[in-house]
Each structure stands twice: as C-alpha cells, then as structure tokens.
N, C-alpha and C positions, 0 to 999 in steps of 0.2 A: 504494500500500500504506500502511495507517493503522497505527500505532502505538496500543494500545488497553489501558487498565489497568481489569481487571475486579476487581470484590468480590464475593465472596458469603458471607452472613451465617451464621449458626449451623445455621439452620432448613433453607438450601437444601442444606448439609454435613451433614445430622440422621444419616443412614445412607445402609449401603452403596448402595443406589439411588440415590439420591438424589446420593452422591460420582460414582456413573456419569453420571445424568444432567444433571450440570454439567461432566465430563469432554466427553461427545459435543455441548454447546453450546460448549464452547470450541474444540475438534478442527473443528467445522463454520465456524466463525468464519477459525480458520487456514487451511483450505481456501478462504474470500475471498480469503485475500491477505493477509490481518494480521499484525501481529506482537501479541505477548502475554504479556505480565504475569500473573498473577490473584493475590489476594490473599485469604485466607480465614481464616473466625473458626473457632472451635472447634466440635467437631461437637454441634445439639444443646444441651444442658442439662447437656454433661462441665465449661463452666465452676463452676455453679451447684452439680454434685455435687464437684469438688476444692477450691470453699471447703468445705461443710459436712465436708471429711473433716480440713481442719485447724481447724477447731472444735471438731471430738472429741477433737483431742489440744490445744489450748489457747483456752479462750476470748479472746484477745487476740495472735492469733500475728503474729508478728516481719513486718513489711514488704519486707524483703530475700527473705525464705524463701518469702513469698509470692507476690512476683516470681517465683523461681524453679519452686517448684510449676506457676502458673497458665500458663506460657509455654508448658508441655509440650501442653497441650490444642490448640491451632494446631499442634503438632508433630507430631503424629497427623493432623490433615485433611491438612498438606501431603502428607507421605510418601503416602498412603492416594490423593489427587486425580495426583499425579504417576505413580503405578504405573498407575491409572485411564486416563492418557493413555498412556502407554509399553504396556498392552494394545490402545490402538485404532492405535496404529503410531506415534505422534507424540511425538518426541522431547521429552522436560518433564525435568527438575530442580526439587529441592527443596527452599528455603534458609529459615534463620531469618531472623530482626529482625539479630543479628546478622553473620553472613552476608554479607547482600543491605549492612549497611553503613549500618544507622538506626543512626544515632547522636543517642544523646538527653543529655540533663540528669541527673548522678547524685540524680536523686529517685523512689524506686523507689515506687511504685502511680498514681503521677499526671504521669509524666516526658512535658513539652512536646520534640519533636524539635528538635534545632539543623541538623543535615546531611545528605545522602545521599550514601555512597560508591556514584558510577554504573557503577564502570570494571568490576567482576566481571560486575552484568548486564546492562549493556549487550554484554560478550563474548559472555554467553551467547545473547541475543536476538539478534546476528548471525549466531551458527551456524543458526540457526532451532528455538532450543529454545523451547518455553513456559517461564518461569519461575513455579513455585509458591509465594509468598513466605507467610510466616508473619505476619499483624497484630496490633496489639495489642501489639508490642514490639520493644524495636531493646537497643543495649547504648551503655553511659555513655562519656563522653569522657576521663574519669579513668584513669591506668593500669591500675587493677585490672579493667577491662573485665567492670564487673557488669553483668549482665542486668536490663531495667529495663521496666515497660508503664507504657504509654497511660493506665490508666485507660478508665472509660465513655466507648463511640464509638469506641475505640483502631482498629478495624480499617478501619473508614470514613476516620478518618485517618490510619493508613499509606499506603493505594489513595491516597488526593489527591494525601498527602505525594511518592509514588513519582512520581505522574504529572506534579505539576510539576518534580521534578527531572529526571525523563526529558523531559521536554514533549513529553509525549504528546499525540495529537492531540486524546482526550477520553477520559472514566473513567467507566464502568459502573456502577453501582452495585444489586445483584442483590438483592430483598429481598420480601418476603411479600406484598405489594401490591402493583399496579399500575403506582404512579408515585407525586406529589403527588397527596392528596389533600384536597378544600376543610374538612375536617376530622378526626377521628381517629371510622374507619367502625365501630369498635366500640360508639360511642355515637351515630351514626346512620348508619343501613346506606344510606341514599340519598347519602353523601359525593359529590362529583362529580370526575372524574380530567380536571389539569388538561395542557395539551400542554408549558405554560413557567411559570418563576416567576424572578424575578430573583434574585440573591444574596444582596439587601439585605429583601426581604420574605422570604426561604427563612431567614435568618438569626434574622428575628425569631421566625419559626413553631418553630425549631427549639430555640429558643433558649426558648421557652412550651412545651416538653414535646413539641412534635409526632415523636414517636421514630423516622420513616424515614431522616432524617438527622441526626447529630450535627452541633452549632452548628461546632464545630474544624475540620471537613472543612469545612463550607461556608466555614468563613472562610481558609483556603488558596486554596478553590477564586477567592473574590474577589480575596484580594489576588496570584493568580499567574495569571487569567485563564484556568485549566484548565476546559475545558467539562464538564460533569456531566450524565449522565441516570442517571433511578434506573427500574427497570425491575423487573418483574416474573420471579422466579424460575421459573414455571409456565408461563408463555405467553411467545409471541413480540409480544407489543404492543408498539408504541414507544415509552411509558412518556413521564416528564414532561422535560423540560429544563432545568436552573439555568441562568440567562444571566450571565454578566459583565459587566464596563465591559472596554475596552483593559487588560492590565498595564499598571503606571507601572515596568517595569523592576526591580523588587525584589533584591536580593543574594539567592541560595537558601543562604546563610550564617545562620544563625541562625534559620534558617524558623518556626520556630513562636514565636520569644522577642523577633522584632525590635517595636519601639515599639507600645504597644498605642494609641496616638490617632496616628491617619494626618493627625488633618487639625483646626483651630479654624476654630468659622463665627459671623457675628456678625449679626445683622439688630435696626437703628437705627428702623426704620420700623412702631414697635410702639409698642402700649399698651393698660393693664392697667383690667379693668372686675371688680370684686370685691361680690358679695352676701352680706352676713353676716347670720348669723341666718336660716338658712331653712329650713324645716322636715325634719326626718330623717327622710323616710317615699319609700316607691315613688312614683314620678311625675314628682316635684319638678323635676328635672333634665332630665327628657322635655319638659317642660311649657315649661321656660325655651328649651329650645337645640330644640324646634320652632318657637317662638318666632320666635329668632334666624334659623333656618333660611328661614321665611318671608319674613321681610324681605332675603333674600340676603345674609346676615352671612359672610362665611367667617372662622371660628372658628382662631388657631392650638393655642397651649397651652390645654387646660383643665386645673384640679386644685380636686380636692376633698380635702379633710384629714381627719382621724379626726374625729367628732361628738362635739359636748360637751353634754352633756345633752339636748335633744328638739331641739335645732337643729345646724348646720351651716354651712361658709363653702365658694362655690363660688366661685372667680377664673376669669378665661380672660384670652386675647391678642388683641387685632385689629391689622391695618395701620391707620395713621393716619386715610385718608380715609375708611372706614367706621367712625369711632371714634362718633362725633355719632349716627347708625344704632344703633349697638349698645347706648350708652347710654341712649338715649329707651328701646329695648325691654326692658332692662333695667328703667329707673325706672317703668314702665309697670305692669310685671306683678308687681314688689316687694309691694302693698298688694296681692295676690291669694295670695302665701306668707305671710302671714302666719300664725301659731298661733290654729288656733281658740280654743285654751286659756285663751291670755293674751295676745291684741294688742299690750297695750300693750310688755308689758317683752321680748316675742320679734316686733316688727317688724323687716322684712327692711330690713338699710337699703345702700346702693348708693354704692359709692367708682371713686372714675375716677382712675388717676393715667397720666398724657401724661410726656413725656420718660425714656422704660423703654427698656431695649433687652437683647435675649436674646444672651446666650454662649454658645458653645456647645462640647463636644468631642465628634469623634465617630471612630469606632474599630473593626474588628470585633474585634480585640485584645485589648477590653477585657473581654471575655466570662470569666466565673469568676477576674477576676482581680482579688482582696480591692486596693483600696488605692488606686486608677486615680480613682475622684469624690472619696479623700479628698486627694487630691494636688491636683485641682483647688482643691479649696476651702480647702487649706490656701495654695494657688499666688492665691487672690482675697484671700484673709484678708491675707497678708504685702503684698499689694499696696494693702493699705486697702480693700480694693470688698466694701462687706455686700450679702449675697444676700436679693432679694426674694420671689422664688420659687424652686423647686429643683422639676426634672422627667426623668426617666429612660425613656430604652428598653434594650433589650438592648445597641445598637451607637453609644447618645449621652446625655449628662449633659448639661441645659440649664437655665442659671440666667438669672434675669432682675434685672436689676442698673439702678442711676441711669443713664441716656445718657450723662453728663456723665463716667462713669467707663468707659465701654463700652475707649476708645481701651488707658487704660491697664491696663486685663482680659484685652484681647487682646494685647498684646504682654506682660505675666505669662504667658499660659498659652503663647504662642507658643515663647517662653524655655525654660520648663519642660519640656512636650514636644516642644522640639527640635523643631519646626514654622519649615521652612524656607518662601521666600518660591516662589510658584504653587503651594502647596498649604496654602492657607486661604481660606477662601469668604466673600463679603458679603452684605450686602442691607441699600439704602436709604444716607442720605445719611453721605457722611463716607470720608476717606480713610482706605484700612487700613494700620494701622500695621505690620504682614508684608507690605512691598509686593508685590502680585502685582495682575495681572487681575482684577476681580471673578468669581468662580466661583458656580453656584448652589447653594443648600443640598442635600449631599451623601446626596440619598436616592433611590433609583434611581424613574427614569422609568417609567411606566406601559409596559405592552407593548401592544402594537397591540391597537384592540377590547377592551381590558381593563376588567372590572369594579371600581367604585372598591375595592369590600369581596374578598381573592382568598381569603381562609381566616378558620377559627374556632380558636382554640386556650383548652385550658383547662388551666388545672396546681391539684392540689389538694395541691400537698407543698412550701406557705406557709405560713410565721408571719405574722404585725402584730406590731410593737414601736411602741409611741408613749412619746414622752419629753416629758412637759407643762411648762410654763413654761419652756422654753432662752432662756438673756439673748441677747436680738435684737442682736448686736454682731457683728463681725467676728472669725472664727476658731473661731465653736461651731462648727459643721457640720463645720470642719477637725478639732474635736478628736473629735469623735464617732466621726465615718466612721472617723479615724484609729483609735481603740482596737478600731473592729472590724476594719478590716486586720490589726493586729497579732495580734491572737487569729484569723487566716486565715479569716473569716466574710464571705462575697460578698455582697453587699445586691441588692437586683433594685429596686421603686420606692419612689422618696425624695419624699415630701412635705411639703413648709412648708405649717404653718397662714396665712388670712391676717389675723385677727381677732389684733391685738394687746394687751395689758393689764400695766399698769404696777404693779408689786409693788415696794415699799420701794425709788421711783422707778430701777427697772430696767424698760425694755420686756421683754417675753416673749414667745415664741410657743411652741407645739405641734409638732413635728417627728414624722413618724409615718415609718415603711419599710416594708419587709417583708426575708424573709432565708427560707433553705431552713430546714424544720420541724423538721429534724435540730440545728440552729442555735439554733434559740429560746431552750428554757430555757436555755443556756450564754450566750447573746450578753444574757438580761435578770437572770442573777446577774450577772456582769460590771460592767453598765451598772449597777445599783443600788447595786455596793460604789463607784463613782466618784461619782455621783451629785451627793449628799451634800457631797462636799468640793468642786464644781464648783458650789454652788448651784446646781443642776438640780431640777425637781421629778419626780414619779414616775413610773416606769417601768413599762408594762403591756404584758402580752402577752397575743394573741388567737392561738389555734393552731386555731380551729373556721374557718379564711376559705378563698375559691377566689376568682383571677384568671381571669378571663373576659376576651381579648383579641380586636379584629378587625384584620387586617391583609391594607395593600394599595396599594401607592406610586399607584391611581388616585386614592387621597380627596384626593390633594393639588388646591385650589382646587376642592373639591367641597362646597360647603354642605349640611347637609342629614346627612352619612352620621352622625355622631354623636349626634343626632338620634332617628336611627330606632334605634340601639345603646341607647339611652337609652327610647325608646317601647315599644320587645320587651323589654325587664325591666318594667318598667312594668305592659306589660297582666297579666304572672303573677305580678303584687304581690312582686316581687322585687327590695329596697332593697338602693342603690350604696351602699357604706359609703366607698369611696376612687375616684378617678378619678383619671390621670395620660396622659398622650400626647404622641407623637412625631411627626414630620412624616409617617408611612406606619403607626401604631398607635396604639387607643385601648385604654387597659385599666380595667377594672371590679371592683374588691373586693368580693364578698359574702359569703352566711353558707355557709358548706361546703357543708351539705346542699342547698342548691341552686344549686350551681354546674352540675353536669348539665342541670337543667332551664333552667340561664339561655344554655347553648352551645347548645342544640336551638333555642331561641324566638328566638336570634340569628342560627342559620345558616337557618333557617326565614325570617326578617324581609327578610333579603339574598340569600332565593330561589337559594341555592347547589346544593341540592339536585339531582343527577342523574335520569336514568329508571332505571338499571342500579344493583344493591344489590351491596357488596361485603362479603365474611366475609374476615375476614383466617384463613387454618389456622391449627391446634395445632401 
C-alpha cells in the first residue's frame, strides 16, 4: 500500500462535475490500496473574482485582509470535494492550511513554509480517511496565529510541502495537460509529452515561465527527494516524471527557508577567449560558435553584453587543452566580422586570457530570493577577488575570477554560505580548500537516451537594465546587486561587458541584467538617484525584450547544441541582443515582438516537435 499526495488545480475543481469527477478518481485510487492526501486550489476563476471584489472596495487593500479573504476560496473546494467522497461511501475530512499544521513565516501574500505538524493527519490517514487539505496556505508561527499564503504556485507547494513531510511514496500533480511538455503547447500545438525530466532541468523550465509547475515545489521536490509526476486531469495517461538525486538527509525544520546555496563548485581548468567589436546584427554569433562547433570546441560559458553602438563583445570559456583550437578559430574568422561600414575603427579584435578559473554557487534556494548573487559578490569583493565575468541561471551564479585567487574565493564563499566540507565540487588542478572529495559540477545527469536540447521556454515579463561605465574594481557588483536586494527586486541574468575603457584613468565596464517588468521602472529610478554619487554612468532600461531559453542536462560535452540555438535565430533574421549560460541552459535576449517566432524556429531546429497536437481547455 503506497502512501500518495494528490493536487488538483483550479480548473480540475472548476465545478460541481468536475469536484465529482476528481472525487471518483481519488475513491478509485483508494480502492488500490492507497492511502490519500489530496490537496486543492480554489475552484475555477473564484481566486481571480475575490481579488477584483477587494479592488472595489480599495485600490490598495491591506495584505493581512487579503490573506484572509483569498484562503476562503480552497475552503469551498475542500468542504464541497470531501462531501463529494463521503457520497460515494468513502470516509474524507476537510482541513485548512491551518489545521492540517502548515506552518509558515509571519509574511502574509508571499509566506515561504518553515514546518508541518504531521501528528493530526497522519491520525486521520490511519483511520483510513482521505484527507482534503486546503493549498495555498498554512498559519504563522507567531502567537497570534495569522492566516498566511503561499503566494503564486502556493498549492503545488503545499502537495510537495505535505509529501515530504509525510514521505510519501510520491505526489501527483493533477493539471490541464498531459505531463511535461517540450514547450508551452499554446504557442505550438505539436509540443511533444515527455515520460521524465530531472529536477534540475524541470527547475530551470519552470523557473523561464513554463506554468505546469511552480519553481518552489520542484525545488522541495529536489532537495527532499519526493518523487513527482504531473498528470493529466482528463485522462488516465501516465503523465511525465520529475527525477531526483538521493536526499542528503535535510532537517524538514525550516523546509522552505533552510540555506539557499547547497553547494560552491570551482573549475581551475579554464580559459577565456573574448571578441570585441563584432558586428550587432543576426548571424554573427551563428557564424562564430558553428565555427567552433566544427572544429569540436566544447564551449563552457558564453556571454554576450548589451551592444554599444553597431558593435558588440562576445567572450566564452574553454578547458585548457582545447584553448590553442579555439583561439586559431576564433583569430580566423575575426577579419570576416568585421563592419562593412568602417573596417578600420570597428575590426573585430580577439583577447585570450589563460590562468581564469570559474566560481561558482549553486542552489535551488536561490530562486526569487533578492540578495543570494549580491552576497556572493559582496563575499569576493571583501575577499579582494575582482570578477571577470558574471553568468546566471535560475539554480547558479558563476563568476570567473584570476586562478591565482580561485583558492581564496572558494573558501570566502564556503564561509559565507556555511558550505561545509563533501559538499562543494571541483574541476581541474589544485587542492580544495572545503576539503572534500572532488564532486562533479552539480547539474543533473542526462536520463537514459536523452536529447541534449529537452525543452523550449520563453518569458516575455522582462526588463534590460544596463548601467555603463561601472569602475572595474572590486565590490561594484556587490554594491549594485546589493541596493536591488534591499529594495526586494530579484535579478534573473547578470552580464559583465568585456570590452574595457579607461575614463579619468579609472577602468570601466558595462554591466547589463535583467529583472521582472513589474520591477523596471522602480529598480532604474532607484539606480539613477545613486548613480551619480557612485561615479556610475547611465542607466537605461529596455522593457520591449523576451528571453528565449533551451534546456537540457544532455548539452553537457555536446559541441555543437549552441550552435544550432544560434543558426534558428539567424535564419529568421532575429538578433541576440544578450547571451548568458549555464552548465544545462543557454539563454537568448531579443526584441519582444519576436520572441514567439524565435521559441517556434528553436523548438522547430531541435526537432522536439510531437505527431499528436495538444489544446490545453478553458
């Protein structure tokens, strides 16, 4: 007999049918043998009509009061799904957030869970009741025992939340499609439904807008090793798989707020090959890294930076022994970007610099949480180590620093985040100063027969912020990131220029982000009343961009896949304004309007594409 915590989302709760029809799949379930949980969102569009009804009584209503309003809508589907069971004979009960013993963080619309009190249903799940639990909210640890939610995703992570505290055998997750699919089938109905996806690539997709799962569930699901499948509300398909690593034992003490970087990884066996000046048009970047691709280069970091007038600076990373490879194709093809315009003063010129080595933190933790890369880089700044490049995914911040400093970068950030010894990772020569084992870089392993490319995700609710001439010293980046922590404004990718220029003999560079659209203009008045007194230069924001991402822990030691990411923009004359990538994602900044057409001609290029069309219903 399996122990099994179900979800089901809004849509499969919409109405009365519908509460039956999830009643006699759970009742059928129980008749296996199982025991049962279920966990449910509100029914329907009742969350979306009890904000606009406190809109009419105040444009600005009170956070506490909205807590409490919006909790009642899950308190309706429970009573309403438990009655549903107790007609077809089968013993259910039906308890809140508070109740059932979620206990969160007194921060009411966004509260991260700390614990679950098991001892109520665990009782009841021995008597052989189903338990109907309410998502989306638990109650605060404070005496006043206020009622507190989730936030977006809240009910996806309660079901987690609950399942690893019960450890359960695995968690359901009920919702309008099929399973994973290779992208969002609204924007192309040929999406293809996959059987598995790891944690760490489900993390990034989910984390780029892909909306079957929220990022917070998946990131419980990895770090408490509770198995996930997401399924189909409508059919009996077997839907997709999250896979995990082993749990490393975790406390379910503070479960949602324990340390957002799991882990520091350092890799010594690198070096950095930078083209400046190269033209800002579609192709460019196709042209170099097919290039590269030919010659069998495998590529680690690339980053491309915000363009400064009709040119551009692209850097990347190689291991040492293919540096001399990389470089010849590099100097090779330099005098073929150059500007038809004006050769002379816009030739592409080509820098190599040897003894580099990448830092790293990585996290699922870190996810919406303001302040996590400016800690790092205030944690390299205080330690003396200036960053040479800066590169971001959803679950890792990765700078690339002197070798010569690598040693003492790694024991700064080991310090800081409290990164004890067998859990920090290397690569290449040199003793780690966190003594542990060597570990490899902490991105999950490809699944069996796995395509390097497993998804396409695109998010169009991004700003740009570029902040031009930052004095290239130690401790900008810390003070930056820092003041957008403080003002609670999350950054998603961070790029250093690499073209440097020396102003009233201070170095400079370009530092460009990005940050959610909601964020922009607040995060570029902010940054321009500091500016000024920081000797910064100025501050622009572009709110017209879309992030075009591919992800897939196969690209690793796969030449070639960035490439063709780079070729499918290309041929629909659709220019990369920013490039940034992680050890399992490459991401693409372009112009809004054609972010749509640059997800189609990607998921199109890496042939993801199904036989069978899916409609997601109303």
């Amino acid at each position: 007999m399996a122990l099994i915590v179900q979800k089901y989302g809004g849509t499969s709760v919409g109405s009365v049918e519908r509460i039956q029809a999830v009643a006699q799949r759970v009742y059928k379930t129980v008749k296996a043998g199982n025991s049962i949980v279920v966990v449910v969102s509100a029914m329907g569009k009742t969350t979306d009509g009890l904000v606009k009804l406190a809109t009419e009584i105040s444009p600005n209503p009170n956070r506490r009061e909205m807590d409490m309003l919006l909790s009642t809508g899950e308190q309706v589907t429970i009573a309403l799904l438990s009655m549903a069971l107790q007609e077809l004979g089968q013993p259910a009960i039906s308890m809140t957030g508070a109740q059932v013993g979620i206990v969160t963080e007194a921060e009411h619309s966004r509260a991260r869970i700390l614990h679950i009190e098991t001892t109520r249903l665990t009782r009841h799940i021995n008597a052989g009741k189903v338990v109907v639990v309410a998502g989306f909210q638990g109650i605060s640890s404070v005496g006043e025992m206020e009622i507190t939610t989730l936030g977006r995703g809240g009910s996806d992570t309660s079901a987690v939340a609950i399942a690893a505290a019960l450890k359960a055998n695995f968690c359901e997750i009920y919702t309008d499609v099929p399973g994973i699919l290779t992208t969002d089938p609204r924007l192309v109905a040929e999406a293809q439904l996959m059987d598995a996806i790891s944690c760490d690539e489900m993390l990034e997709l989910a984390s780029l807008g892909a909306k079957v799962l929220h990022p917070r569930a998946v990131e419980i699901a990895r770090n408490y090793g509770v198995p996930l499948v997401v399924r189909s509300s409508w059919t009996d398909q077997p839907g997709t798989w999250v896979t995990s690593a082993k749990p490393q034992g975790r406390s379910l003490i503070n479960l949602e707020i324990a340390r957002p970087v799991d882990a520091v990884e350092f890799d010594t066996d690198q070096a950095k090959v930078a083209l400046l000046r190269v033209p800002d048009k579609p192709g460019i970047a196709a042209r170099l890294f097919g290039e590269i691709s030919r010659q069998k280069v495998d590529v680690d970091l690339i980053i491309q930076s915000v363009h400064e007038g009709n040119s551009n600076d692209i850097a990347f990373t190689v291991t040492t022994p293919v540096l001399r490879r990389a470089e010849a194709v590099a100097t090779a093809i330099a005098p073929a970007l150059r500007s038809q315009s004006n050769p002379k003063l816009e030739e592409a010129e080509v820098m190599v610099e040897h003894n580099i080595a990448k830092v790293s933190i990585a996290g699922a933790g870190m996810i919406g949480r303001p302040g996590v890369a400016a800690k790092m880089f205030a944690t390299l700044a205080e330690a003396g180590v200036n960053i040479q490049m800066i590169s971001t995914s959803e679950v890792k911040v990765s700078c690339v620093v002197d070798a010569a400093e690598c040693d003492r970068a790694v024991t700064a950030l080991c310090t800081a985040f409290e990164i004890e010894a067998g859990e920090q990772g290397s690569r290449g020569a040199g003793e780690s100063p966190c003594p542990s084992a060597p570990l490899p870089l902490r991105s999950s392993a490809p699944l069996p027969n796995c395509p390097p490319v497993r998804g396409v995700a695109l998010d169009l609710n991004q700003a740009r912020l570029a902040i031009r001439q930052l004095p290239d010293r130690p401790g900008m980046a810390a003070k930056l990131f820092g003041l957008l922590a403080q003002h609670n404004i999350s950054v998603d990718m961070i790029i250093q220029s690499q073209r440097c220029r020396v102003i009233d003999g201070v170095p400079r560079r370009d530092i460009a982000f990005t940050v959610s659209r909601i964020d922009g203009q607040n995060a570029r008045e902010m940054l321009t009343q500091v500016a000024a007194e920081l000797g910064w230069g100025e501050v622009v924001l572009d709110s017209a961009i879309a992030k075009v991402s591919i992800v897939g822990a196969g690209m690793l030691g796969q030449p070639g896949v960035a490439a063709k990411m780079f070729e499918a923009l290309a041929q629909q004359q659709i220019n990369i304004q920013m490039i940034a990538t992680s050890e399992i994602k490459i991401s693409c900044v372009v112009a809004q309007e054609q972010g749509v057409k640059a997800l189609q001609a990607i998921h199109a290029a890496f042939e993801l594409a199904g036989s069978e069309k899916f409609f997601v219903p109303v």
